[in-house]
C-alpha positions in Angstrom: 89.8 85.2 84.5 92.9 86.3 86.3 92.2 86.3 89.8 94.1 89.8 90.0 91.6 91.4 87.5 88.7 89.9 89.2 89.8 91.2 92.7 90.2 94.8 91.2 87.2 94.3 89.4 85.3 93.4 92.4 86.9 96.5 94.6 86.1 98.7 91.3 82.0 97.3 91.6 81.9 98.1 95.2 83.6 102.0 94.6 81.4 102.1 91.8 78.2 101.1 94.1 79.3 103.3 97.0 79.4 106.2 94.8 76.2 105.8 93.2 76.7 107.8 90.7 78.5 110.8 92.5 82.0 111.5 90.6 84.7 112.7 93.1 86.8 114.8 91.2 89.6 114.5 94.3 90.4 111.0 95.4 93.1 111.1 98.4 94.9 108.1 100.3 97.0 109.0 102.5 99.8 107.6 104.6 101.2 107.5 108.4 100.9 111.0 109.7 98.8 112.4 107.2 95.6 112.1 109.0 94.9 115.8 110.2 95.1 116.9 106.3 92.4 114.9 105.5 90.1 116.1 108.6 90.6 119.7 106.9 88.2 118.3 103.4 84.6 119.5 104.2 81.9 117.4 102.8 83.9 113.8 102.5 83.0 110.3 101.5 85.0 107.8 103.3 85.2 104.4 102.6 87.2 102.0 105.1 90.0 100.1 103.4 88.4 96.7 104.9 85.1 97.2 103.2 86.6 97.1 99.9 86.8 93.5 98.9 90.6 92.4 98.5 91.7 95.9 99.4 94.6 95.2 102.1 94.5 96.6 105.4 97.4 98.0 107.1 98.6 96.1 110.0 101.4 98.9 111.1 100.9 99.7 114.6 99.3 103.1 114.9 98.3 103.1 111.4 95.2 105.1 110.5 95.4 104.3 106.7 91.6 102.3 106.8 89.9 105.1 105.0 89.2 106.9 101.6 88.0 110.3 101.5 86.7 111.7 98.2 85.5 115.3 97.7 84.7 117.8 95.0 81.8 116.1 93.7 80.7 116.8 89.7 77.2 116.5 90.4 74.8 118.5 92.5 74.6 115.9 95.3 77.2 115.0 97.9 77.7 112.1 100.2 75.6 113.9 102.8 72.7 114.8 100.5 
C-alpha cells in the first residue's frame, strides 16, 4: 500500500475511534490568530494535532494550531456525555 494512504488511513482510524460513533456535523481547523473563535463553540471535542498519527504539528513560534474542535453532534450524545 502507498504509504500516503496508509498514513491517512491510520489518522482516519484514530478520528474514527475518538469519535465513537458521535458525527460532528462542524469540523473547524483553524489557523494563527483564530484561537478566540474557537473558545466561543460550547460543547467541543478537541483532538491535539500530535495525537493523530502522521498528522504534522506546527512548529511556528506562537502557534496554537495543535487542536480540533468538532461540534453540532447528530446524535443525542456529546463529547461530555
Amino acid at each position: 500500500m502507498d504509504p500516503r494512504i496508509e498514513r491517512i488511513k491510520n489518522a482516519a482510524d484514530y478520528l474514527v475511534g475518538v469519535l465513537a460513533g458521535r458525527q460532528p456535523e462542524i469540523g473547524i481547523v483553524l489557523g494563527s490568530g483564530l484561537g478566540k473563535l474557537a473558545d466561543q463553540i460550547a460543547d467541543p471535542l478537541v483532538i491535539p494535532y500530535k495525537d493523530i498519527p502522521g498528522f504534522p504539528v506546527s512548529t511556528a513560534i506562537g502557534a496554537v494550531s495543535t487542536t480540533m474542535k468538532a461540534t453540532g453532534w447528530t446524535s443525542s450524545s456529546s463529547p461530555s456525555a
